[in-house]
N, C-alpha and C positions, 0 to 999 in steps of 0.2 A: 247411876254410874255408867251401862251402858249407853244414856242417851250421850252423857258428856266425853262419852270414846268417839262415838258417832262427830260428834259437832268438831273436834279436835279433827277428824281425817279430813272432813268438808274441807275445812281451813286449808289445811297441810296443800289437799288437791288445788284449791283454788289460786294458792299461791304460788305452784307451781305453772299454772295456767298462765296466771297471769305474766311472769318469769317468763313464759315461752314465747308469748305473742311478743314482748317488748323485743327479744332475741332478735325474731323472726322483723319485726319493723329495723333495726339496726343490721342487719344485716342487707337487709333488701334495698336500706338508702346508701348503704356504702358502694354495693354495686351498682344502680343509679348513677353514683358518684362519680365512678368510675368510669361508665361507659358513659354517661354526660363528656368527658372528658377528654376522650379518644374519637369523639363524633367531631368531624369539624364542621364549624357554620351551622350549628341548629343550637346548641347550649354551653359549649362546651371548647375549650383549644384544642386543632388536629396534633395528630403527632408529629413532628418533622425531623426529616433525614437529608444525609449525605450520600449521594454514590459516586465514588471516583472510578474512572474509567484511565486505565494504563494501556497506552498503544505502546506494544514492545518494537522496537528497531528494526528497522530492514537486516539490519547488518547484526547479525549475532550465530554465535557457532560453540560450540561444544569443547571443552579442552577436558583431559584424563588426567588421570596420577601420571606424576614421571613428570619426563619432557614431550614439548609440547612446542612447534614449529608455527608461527601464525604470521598474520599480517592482517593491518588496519583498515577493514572494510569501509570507512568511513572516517568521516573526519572531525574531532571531535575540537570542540573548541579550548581545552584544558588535554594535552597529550601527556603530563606527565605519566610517569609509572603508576604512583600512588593513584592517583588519579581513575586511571585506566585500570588496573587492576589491581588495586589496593584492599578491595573484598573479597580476593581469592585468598588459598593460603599457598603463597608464593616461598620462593625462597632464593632463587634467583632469577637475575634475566642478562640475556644473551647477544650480543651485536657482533657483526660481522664485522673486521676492520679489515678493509681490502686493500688499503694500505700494507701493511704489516704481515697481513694473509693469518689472522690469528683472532680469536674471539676477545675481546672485550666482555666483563663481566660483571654486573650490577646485585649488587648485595642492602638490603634494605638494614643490614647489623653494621654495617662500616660507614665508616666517618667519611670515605673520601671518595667517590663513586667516579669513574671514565666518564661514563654520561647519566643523566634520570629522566629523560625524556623520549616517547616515541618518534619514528616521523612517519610519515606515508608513504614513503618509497623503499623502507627496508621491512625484510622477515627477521624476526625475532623466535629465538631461545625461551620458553620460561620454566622452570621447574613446579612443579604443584605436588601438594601433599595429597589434597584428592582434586575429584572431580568438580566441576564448575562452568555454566554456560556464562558464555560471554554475551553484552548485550553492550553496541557500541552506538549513542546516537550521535546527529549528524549529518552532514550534509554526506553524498554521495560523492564517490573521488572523481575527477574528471580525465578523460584523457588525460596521460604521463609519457616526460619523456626522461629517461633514469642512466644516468652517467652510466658505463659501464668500464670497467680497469679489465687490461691482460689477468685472468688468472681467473681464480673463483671468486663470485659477487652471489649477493645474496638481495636480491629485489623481490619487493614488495609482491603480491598478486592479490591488491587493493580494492578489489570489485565485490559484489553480491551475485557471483557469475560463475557458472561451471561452464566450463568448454574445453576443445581440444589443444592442445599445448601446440599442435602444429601452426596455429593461426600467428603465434608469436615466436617459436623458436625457429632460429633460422641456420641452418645446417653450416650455409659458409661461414656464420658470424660464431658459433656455439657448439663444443662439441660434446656435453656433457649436462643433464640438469638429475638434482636430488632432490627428491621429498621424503620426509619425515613417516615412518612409521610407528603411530603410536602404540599398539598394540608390542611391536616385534625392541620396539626400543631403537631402532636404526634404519638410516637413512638408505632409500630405492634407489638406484641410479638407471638413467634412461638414455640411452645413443641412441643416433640417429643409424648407427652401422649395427645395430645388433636388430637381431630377424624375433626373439622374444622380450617384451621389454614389461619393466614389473607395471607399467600405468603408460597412460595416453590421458587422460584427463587432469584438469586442476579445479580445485573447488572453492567455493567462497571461503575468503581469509584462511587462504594455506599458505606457510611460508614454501620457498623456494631456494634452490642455490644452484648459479649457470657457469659454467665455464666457457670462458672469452678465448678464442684466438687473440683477440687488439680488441684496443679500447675504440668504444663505439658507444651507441646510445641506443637502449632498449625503448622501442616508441609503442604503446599500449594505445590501441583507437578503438574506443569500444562500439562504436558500431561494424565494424569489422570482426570483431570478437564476440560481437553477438551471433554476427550472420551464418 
């Protein structure tokens, strides 16, 4: 009786042995298998990938909650609104009508819109729910020369360029220019007659607003504006 306990454990162990080797062989060709697999050029297909490379825009700038004063660093080949900022959360946008002396006002809810297009030589109004950088491509603007009407105008400062506003404002021609404070919600004003002025500089895609004695023509040469 004891021999035949003996012979039953044999068994039992041996077929667990056996159980374990085969384990141990199927395991071992699956990884094999696998790394056959991932080896290129000796047994096996490499693995292959994709990397895209995104070169972002020269021309690109920052906009906040609220309103927000800009202009077209660049010149995009599709200027619509939707187009141009259609991935923001807008709500509206803003055109200067120097005719009139009174904004123009673009609603992406209404049927029948004043304008839905940017151009290159005006600063725009937009409203934003939040924050959003802009990224505009495109060729770079060139040298501009920009009607100007008696009264307030609102042109463009179209470049990827920080400089002194003195290179372009011109005392006899302008008595007056405003830029946009985002943070304060309202607009800086700068004369030529006052001895503390809130800026002296203008920065890539900032809108602007000048005040004309007479109609003239603001002429922007950027290598003068560089220098």
């Amino acid at each position: 009786m004891e021999f035949k306990k003996f012979l039953i454990f044999i068994l039992i162990v041996f077929a667990l042995f056996i159980s374990t080797i085969a384990l141990v062989f199927v395991i071992t060709g699956s990884l094999k298998s696998f790394f056959n697999s991932i080896k290129p050029g000796i047994t096996g297909r490499g693995v292959e990938g994709h990397v895209s490379i995104f070169i972002l825009p020269r021309c690109n700038f920052g906009l906040g909650n609220g309103w927000n004063f800009f202009s077209l660093c660049a010149d995009p080949d599709n200027k619509t609104i939707d187009a141009v900022i259609g991935n923001t959360s807008y709500r509206y946008v803003m055109r200067w009508n120097t005719t009139r002396m009174e904004w123009d006002i673009y609603s992406p809810r209404a049927t029948e819109n004043p304008f839905d297009s940017f151009t290159t030589n005006e600063s725009y109004f937009t409203l934003l729910y939040s924050p959003y950088t802009m990224y505009i491509a495109g060729p770079e603007n060139p040298d501009m020369n920009i009607t100007m009407l008696q009264g307030w105008n609102a042109p463009s400062w179209p470049y990827v360029l920080n400089t002194n506003i003195t290179k372009y404002f011109n005392e006899t021609l302008h008595r007056y220019m405003m830029k946009w404070d985002n943070n304060a919600q309202e607009f800086l004003i700068y004369s030529p007659r006052s001895v503390n002025n809130p800026f002296s500089m203008i920065y890539t895609a900032e809108g602007q607003m000048l005040y004309a004695y007479s109609n003239h023509t603001l002429r922007y040469n950027k290598t003068e504006l560089q220098g």
